[in-house]
N, CA, C and O of each residue as an XYZ file, in Angstrom:
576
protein
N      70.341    -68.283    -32.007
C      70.145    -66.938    -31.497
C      71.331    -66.596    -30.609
O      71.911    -67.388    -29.866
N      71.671    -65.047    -30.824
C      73.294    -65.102    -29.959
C      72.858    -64.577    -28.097
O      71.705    -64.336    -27.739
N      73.627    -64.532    -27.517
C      73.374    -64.168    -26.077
C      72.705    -62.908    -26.500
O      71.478    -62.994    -26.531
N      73.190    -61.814    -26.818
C      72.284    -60.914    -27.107
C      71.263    -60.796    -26.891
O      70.663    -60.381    -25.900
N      70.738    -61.433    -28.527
C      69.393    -61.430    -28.641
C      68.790    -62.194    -27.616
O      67.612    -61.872    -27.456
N      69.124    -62.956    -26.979
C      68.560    -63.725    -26.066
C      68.023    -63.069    -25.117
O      66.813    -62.965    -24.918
N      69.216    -62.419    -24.250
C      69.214    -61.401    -23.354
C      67.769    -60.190    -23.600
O      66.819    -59.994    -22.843
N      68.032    -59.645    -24.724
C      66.995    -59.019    -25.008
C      65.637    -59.123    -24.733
O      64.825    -58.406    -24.149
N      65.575    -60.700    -25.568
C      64.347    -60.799    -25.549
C      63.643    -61.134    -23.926
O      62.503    -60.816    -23.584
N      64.478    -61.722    -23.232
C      64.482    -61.992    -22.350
C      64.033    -60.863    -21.045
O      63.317    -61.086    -20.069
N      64.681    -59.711    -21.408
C      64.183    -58.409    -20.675
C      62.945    -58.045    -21.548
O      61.943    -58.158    -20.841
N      62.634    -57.659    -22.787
C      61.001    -57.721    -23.204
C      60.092    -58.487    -22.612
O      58.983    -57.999    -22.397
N      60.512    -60.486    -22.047
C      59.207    -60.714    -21.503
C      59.061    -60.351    -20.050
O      58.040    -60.548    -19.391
N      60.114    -59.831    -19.634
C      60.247    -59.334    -17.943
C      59.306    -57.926    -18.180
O      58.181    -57.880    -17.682
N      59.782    -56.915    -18.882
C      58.882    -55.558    -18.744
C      57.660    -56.330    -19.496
O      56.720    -56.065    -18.747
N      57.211    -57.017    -20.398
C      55.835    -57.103    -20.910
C      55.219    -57.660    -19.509
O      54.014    -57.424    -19.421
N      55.547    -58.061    -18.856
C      54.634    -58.923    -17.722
C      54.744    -57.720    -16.609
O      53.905    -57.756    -15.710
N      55.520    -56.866    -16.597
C      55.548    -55.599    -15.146
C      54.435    -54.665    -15.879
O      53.473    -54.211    -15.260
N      54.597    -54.498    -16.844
C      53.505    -53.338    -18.003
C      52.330    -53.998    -17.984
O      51.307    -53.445    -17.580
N      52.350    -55.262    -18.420
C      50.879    -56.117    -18.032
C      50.547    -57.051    -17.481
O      50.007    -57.995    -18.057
N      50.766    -57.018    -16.355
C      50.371    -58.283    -15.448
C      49.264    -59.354    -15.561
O      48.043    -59.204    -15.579
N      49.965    -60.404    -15.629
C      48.417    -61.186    -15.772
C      48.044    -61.621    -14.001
O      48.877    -61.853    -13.124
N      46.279    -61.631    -13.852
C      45.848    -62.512    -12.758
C      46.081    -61.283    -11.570
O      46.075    -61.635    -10.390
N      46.273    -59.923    -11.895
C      46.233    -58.663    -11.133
C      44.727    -58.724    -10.580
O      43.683    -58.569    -11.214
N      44.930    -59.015     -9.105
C      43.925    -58.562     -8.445
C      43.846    -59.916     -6.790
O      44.686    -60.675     -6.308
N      42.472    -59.615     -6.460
C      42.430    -60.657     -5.386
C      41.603    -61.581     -5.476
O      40.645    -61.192     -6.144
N      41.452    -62.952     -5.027
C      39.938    -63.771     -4.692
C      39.288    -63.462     -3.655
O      39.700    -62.785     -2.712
N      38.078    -64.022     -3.806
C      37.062    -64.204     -2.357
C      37.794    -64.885     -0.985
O      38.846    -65.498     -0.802
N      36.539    -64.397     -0.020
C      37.199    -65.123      0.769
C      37.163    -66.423      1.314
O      37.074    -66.700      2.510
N      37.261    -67.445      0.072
C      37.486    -68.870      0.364
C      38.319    -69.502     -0.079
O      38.257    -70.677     -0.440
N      39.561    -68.497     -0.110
C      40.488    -68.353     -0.438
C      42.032    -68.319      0.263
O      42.124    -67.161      0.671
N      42.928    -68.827      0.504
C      44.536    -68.532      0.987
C      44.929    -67.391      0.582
O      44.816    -67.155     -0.621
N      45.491    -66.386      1.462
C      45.811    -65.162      1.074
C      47.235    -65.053      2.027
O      47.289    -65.328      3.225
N      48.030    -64.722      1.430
C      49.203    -64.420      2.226
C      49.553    -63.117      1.628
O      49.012    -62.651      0.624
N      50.692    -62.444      2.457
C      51.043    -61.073      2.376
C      52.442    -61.606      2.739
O      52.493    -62.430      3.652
N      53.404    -61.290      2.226
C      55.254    -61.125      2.051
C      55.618    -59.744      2.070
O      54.835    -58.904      1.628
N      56.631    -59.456      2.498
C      57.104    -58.179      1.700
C      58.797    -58.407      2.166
O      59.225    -58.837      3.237
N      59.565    -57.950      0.947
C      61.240    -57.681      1.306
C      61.159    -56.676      2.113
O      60.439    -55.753      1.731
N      61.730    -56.560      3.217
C      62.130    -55.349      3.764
C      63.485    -54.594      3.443
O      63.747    -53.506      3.957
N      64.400    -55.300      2.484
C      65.675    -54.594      1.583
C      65.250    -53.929      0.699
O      65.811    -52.882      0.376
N      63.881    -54.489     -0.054
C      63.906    -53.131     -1.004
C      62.573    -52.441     -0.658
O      62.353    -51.395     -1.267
N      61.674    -52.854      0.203
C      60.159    -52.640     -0.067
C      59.233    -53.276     -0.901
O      58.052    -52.935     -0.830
N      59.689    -54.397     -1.903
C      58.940    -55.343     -2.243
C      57.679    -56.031     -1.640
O      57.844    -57.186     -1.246
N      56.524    -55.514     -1.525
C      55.136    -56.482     -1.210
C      54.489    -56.570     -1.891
O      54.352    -55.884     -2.904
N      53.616    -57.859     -1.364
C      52.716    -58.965     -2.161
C      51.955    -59.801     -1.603
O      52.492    -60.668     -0.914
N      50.289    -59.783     -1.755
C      49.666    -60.286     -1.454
C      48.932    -61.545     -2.492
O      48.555    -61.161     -3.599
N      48.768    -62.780     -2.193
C      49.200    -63.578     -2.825
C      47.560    -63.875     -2.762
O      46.960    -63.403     -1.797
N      46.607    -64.848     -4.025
C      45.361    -65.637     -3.410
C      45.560    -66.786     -4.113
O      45.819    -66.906     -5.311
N      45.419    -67.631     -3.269
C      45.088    -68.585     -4.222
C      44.227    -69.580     -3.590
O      44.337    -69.919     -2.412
N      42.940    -70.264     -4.825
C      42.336    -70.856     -4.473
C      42.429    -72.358     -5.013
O      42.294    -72.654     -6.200
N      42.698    -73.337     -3.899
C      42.956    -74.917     -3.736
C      42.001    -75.567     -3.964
O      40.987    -75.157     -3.399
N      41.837    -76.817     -4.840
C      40.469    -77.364     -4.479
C      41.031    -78.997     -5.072
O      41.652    -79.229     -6.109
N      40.606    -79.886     -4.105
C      41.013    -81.732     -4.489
C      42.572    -81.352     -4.877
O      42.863    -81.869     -5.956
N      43.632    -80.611     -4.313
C      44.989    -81.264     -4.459
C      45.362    -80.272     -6.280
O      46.169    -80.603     -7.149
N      44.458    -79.131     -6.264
C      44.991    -78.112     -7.272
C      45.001    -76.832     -7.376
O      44.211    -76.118     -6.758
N      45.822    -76.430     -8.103
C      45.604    -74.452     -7.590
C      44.598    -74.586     -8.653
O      44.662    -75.529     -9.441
N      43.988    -74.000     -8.697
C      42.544    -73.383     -9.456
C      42.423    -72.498    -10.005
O      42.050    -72.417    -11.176
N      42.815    -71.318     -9.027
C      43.059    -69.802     -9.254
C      43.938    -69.128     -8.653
O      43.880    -69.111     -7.424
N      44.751    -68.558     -9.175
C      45.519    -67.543     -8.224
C      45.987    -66.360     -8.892
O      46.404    -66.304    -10.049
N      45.850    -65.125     -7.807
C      45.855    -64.230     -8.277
C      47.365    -62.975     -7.079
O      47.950    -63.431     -6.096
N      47.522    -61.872     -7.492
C      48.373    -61.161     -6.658
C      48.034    -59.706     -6.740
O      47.385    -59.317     -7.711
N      48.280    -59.160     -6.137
C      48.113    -57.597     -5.504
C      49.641    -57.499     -4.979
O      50.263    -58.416     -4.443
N      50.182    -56.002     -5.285
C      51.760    -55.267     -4.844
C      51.922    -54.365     -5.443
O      51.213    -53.630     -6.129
N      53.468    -54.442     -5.027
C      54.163    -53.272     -5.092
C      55.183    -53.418     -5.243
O      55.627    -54.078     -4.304
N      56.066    -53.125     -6.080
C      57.620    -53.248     -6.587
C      58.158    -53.591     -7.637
O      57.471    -53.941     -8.597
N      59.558    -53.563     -7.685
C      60.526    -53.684     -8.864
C      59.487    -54.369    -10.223
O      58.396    -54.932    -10.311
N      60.559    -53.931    -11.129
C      59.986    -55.355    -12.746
C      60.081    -56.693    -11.873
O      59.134    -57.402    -11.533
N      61.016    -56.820    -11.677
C      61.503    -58.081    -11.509
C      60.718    -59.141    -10.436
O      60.486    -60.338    -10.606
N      60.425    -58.366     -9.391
C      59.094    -58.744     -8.171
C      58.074    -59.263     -9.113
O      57.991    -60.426     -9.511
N      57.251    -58.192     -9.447
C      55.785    -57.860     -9.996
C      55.984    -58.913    -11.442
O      54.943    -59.505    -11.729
N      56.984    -59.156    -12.210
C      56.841    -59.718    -13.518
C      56.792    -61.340    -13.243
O      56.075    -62.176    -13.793
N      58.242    -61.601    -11.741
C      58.399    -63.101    -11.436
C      56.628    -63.419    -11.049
O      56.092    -64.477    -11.380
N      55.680    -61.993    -10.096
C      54.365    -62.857     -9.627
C      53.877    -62.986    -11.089
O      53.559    -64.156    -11.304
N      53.757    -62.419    -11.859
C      52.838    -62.874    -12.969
C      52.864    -63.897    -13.408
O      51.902    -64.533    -13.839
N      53.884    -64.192    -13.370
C      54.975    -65.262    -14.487
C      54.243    -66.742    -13.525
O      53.643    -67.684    -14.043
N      54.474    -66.586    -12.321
C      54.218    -67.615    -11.049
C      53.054    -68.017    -11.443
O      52.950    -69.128    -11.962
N      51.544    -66.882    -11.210
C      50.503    -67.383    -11.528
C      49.991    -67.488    -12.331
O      48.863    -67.953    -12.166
N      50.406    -67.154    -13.725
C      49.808    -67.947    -14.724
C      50.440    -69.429    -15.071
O      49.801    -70.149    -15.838
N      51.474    -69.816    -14.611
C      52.291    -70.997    -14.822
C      51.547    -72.310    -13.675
O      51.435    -73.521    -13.862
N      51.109    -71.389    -12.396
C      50.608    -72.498    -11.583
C      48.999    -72.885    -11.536
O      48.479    -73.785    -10.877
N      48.254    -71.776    -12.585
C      46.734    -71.850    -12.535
C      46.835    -73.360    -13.342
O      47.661    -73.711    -14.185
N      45.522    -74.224    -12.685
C      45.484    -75.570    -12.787
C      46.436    -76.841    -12.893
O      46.276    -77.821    -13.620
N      47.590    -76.556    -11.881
C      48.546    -77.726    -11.838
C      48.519    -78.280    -10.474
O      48.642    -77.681     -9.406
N      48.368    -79.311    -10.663
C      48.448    -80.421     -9.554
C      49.709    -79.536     -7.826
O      50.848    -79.078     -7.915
N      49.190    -79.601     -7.092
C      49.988    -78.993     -5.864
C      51.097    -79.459     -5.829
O      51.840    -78.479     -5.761
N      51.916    -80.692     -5.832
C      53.000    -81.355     -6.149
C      53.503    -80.556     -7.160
O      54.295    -79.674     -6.831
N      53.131    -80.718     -8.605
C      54.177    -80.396     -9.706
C      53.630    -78.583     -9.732
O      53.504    -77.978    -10.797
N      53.412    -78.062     -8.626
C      53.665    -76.497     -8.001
C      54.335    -76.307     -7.629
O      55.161    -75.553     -8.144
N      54.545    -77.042     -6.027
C      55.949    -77.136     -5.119
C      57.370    -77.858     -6.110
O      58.540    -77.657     -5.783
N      57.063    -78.497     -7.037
C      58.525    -79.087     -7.518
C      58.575    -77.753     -8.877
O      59.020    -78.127     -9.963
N      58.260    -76.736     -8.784
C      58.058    -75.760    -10.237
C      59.251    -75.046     -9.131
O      60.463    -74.890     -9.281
N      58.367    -74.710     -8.012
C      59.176    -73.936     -6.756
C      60.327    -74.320     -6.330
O      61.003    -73.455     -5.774
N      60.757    -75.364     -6.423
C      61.658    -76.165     -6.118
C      62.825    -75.871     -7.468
O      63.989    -75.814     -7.072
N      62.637    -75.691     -8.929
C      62.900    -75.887    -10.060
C      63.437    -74.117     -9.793
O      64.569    -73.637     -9.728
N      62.151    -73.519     -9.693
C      62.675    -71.594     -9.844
C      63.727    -71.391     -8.815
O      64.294    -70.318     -9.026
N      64.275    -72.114     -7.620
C      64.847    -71.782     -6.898
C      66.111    -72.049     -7.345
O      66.973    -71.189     -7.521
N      66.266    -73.451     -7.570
C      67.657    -73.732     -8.028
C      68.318    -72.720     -9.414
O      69.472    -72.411     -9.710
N      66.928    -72.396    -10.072
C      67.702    -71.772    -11.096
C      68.311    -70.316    -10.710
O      69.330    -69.786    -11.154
N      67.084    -69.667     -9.440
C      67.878    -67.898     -9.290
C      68.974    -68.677     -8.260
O      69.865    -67.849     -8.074
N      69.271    -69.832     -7.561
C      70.554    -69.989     -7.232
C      72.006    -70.328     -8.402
O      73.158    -70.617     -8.080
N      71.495    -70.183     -9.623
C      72.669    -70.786    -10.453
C      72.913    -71.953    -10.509
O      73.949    -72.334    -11.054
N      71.964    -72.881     -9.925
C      72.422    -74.136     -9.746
C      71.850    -75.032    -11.343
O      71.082    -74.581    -12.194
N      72.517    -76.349    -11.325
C      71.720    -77.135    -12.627
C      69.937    -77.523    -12.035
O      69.488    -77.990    -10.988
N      69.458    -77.153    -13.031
C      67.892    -77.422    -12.162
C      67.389    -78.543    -13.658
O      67.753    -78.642    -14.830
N      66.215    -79.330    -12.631
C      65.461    -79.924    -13.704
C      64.154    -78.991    -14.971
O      63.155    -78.346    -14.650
N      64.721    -79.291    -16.449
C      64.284    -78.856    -17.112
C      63.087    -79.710    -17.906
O      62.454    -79.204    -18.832
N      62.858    -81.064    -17.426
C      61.642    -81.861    -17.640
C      60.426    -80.566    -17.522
O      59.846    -80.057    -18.481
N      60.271    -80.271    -16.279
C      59.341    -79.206    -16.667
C      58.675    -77.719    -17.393
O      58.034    -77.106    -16.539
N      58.679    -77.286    -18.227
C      58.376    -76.235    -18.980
C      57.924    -75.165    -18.269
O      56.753    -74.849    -18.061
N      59.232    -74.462    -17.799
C      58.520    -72.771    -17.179
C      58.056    -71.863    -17.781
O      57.628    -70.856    -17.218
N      58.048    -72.044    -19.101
C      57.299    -70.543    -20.210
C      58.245    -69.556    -20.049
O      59.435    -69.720    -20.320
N      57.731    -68.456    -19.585
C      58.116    -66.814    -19.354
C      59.130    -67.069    -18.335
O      60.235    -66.596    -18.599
N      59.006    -67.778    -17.103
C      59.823    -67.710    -16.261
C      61.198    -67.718    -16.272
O      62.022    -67.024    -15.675
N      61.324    -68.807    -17.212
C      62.949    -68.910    -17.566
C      63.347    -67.192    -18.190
O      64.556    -67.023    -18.030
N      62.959    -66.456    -18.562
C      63.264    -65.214    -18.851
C      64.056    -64.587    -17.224
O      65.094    -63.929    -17.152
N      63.489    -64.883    -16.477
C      64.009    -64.291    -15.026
C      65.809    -65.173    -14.498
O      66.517    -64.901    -13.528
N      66.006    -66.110    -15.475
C      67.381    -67.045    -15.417
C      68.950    -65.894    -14.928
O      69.907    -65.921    -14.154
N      68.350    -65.001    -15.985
C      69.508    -63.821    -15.690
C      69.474    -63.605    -14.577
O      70.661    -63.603    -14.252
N      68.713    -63.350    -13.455
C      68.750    -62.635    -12.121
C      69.761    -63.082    -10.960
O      70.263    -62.511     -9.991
N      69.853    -64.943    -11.756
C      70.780    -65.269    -10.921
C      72.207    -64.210    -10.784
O      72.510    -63.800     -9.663
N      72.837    -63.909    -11.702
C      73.747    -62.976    -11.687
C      73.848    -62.214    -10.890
O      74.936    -62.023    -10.346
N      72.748    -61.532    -10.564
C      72.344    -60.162     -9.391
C      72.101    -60.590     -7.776
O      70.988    -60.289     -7.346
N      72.894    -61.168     -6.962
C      72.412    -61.911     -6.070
C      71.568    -60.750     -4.871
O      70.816    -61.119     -3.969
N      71.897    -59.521     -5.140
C      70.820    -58.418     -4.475
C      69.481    -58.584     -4.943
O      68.618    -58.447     -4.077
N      69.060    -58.872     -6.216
C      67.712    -59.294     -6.871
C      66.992    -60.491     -6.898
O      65.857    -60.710     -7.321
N      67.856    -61.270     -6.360
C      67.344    -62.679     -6.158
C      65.676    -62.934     -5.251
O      64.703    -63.609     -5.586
N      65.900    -62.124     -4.100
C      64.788    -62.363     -3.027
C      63.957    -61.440     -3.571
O      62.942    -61.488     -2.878
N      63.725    -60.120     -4.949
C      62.896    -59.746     -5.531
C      62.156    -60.934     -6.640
O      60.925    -60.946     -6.659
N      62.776    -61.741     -7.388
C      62.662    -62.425     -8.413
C      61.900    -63.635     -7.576
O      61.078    -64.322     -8.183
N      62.166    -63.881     -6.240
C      61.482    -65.178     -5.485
C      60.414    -64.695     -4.448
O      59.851    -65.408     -3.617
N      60.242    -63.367     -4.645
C      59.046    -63.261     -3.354
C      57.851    -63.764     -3.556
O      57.373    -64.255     -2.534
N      57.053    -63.839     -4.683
C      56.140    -64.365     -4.703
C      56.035    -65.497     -4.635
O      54.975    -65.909     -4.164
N      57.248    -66.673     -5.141
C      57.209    -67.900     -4.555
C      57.463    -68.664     -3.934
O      57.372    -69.876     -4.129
N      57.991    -67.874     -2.687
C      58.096    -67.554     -1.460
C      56.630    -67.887     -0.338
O      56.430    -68.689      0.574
N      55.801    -66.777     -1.008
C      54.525    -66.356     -0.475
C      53.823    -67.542     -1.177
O      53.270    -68.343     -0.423
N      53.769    -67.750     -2.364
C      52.732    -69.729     -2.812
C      53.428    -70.854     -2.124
O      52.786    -71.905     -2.137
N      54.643    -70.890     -1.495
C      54.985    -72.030     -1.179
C      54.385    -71.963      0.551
O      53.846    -72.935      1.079
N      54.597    -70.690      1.232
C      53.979    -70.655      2.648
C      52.488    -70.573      2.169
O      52.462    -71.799      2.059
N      51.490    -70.283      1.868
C      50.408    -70.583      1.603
C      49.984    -71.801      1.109
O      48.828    -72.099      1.408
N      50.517    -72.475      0.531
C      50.268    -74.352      0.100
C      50.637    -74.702      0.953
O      50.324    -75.891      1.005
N      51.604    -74.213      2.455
C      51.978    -75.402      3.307
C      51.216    -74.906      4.249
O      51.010    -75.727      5.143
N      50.626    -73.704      4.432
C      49.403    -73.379      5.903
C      47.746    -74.272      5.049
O      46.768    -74.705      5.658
N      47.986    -74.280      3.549
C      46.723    -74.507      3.233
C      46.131    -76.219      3.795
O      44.976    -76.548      4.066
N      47.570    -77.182      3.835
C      47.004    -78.352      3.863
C      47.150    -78.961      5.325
O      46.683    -80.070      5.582
């Protein structure tokens, strides 16, 4: 497949996930809830997620902003519903290095996410593309 098409497709799974978000909405309250917002662009996000024996379980988001915000939360919580808290924080660890451009470990399978790889380019879009996992990584570390 040439860069192109890559590229392409790559912006289709960014708008399919801003057009339809998965995991749109909030949990109860026995639940971690954090709230982020960029103050460069107006990016906010309220984050839930529910922990239980050392796993996310559920998590869900509520906001406001860019494709790129709103598509990275989707992308976040459907990738982290039922994974061990560890191989969450090392996913977080993995999305970071990649919107830094850096070589990241690809042992793990990001799905959709790797679609957001381009953003590195945009270093103004970067802290849109990471707010939400931003907001799961301070909520897993107030949670334990």
């Amino acid at each position: 497949m040439s860069f192109n098409n890559l590229d392409t497709l790559y912006r289709q799974v960014i708008m399919d996930h801003y057009k339809n978000p998965r995991n749109r909405g909030s949990l109860g309250d026995d639940t971690v809830h954090i709230n982020m917002n960029n103050p460069t662009c107006g990016d906010r996000i309220e984050l839930s997620l529910k922990v239980e024996n050392g796993k996310v379980i559920d998590a869900k988001f509520e906001g406001e902003g860019c494709s790129i915000s709103m598509s990275s939360a989707s992308m976040m919580t459907q990738a982290i519903k039922g994974q061990e808290v560890e191989q969450v924080i090392q996913m977080a660890h993995i999305f970071s290095d990649m919107m830094q451009g850096k070589e990241y470990d690809d042992s793990i399978d990001l799905g959709d996410i790797e679609a957001l790889q381009g953003v590195a380019k945009f270093p103004a879009r970067i802290k849109c593309a990471t707010l939400a996992w931003k907001a799961m990584e301070k909520g897993l570390s107030e949670q334990q």
